[in-house]
C-alpha positions as CSV (number, residue, x, y, z in Angstrom):
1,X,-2.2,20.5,-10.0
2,X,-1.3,16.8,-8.9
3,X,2.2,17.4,-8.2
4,X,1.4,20.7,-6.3
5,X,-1.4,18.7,-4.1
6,X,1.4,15.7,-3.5
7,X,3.8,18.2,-2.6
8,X,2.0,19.4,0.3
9,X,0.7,16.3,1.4
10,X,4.4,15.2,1.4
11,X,4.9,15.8,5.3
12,X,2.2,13.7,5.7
13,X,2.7,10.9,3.2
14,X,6.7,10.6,5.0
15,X,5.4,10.5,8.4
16,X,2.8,7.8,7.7
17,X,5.0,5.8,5.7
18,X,7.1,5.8,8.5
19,X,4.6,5.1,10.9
20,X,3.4,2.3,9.4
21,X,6.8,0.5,8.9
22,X,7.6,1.3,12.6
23,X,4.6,-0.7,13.3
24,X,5.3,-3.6,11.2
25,X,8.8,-4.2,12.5
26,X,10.5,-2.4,9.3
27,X,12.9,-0.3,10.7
28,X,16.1,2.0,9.9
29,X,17.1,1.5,5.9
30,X,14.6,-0.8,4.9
31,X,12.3,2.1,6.5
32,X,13.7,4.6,4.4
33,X,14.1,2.7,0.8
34,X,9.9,1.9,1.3
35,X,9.8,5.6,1.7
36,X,11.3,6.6,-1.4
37,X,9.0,3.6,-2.9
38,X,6.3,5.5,-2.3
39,X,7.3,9.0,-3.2
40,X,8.1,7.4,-6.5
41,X,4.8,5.2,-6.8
42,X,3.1,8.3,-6.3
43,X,5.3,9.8,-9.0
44,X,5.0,7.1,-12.1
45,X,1.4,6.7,-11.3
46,X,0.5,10.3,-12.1
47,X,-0.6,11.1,-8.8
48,X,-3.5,8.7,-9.1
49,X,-3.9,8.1,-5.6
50,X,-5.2,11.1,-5.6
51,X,-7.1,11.7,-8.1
52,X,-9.3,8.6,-6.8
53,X,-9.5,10.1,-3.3
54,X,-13.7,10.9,-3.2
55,X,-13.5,13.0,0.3
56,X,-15.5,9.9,2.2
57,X,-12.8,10.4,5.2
58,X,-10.0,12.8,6.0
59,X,-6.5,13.0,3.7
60,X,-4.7,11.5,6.4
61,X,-7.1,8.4,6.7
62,X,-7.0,7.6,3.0
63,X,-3.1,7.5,2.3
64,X,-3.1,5.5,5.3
65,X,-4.8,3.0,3.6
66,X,-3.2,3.2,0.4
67,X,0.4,3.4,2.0
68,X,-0.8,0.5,4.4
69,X,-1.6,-1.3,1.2
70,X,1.5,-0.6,-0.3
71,X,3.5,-2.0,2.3
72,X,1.8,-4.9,2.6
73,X,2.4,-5.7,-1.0
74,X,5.7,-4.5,-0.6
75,X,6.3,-7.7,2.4
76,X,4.5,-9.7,0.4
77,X,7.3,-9.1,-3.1
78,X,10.2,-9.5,-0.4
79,X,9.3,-12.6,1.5
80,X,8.3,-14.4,-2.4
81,X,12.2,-13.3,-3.1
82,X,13.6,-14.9,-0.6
């Protein structure tokens, strides 16, 4: 299933999420709370990230992207609220 397939990516989707803030200056709790956003994003979407993934690069590259993609969006909502 979805879930099963997310929960064993899950390692890999923390550590990248965390990764990726570290390297756009989000550290510490704001670092963790975009964390959980994306454990839950992956959750109230169905998985769908995953069901889109076609195999054109490795696991790890893709939800790099996505989760790149999500923080940026996720910069973007905070700096338009002030």
């Amino acid at each position: 299933t979805d879930e099963a397939r997310f929960l064993e990516l899950l390692p890999t989707v923390d550590a990248l999420s965390v990764a990726l803030c570290r390297r756009r200056g989000v550290l510490g709790e704001d670092a963790a709370d975009f964390s959980a956003h994306v454990r839950a994003r992956f959750v109230e979407s169905n998985y769908a990230p995953l069901q889109k993934f076609r195999g054109e690069s490795s696991i790890k590259t893709y939800l790099a992207v996505v989760i790149a993609s999500w923080l940026k969006d996720h910069l973007v909502a905070e700096m338009a609220d002030g």
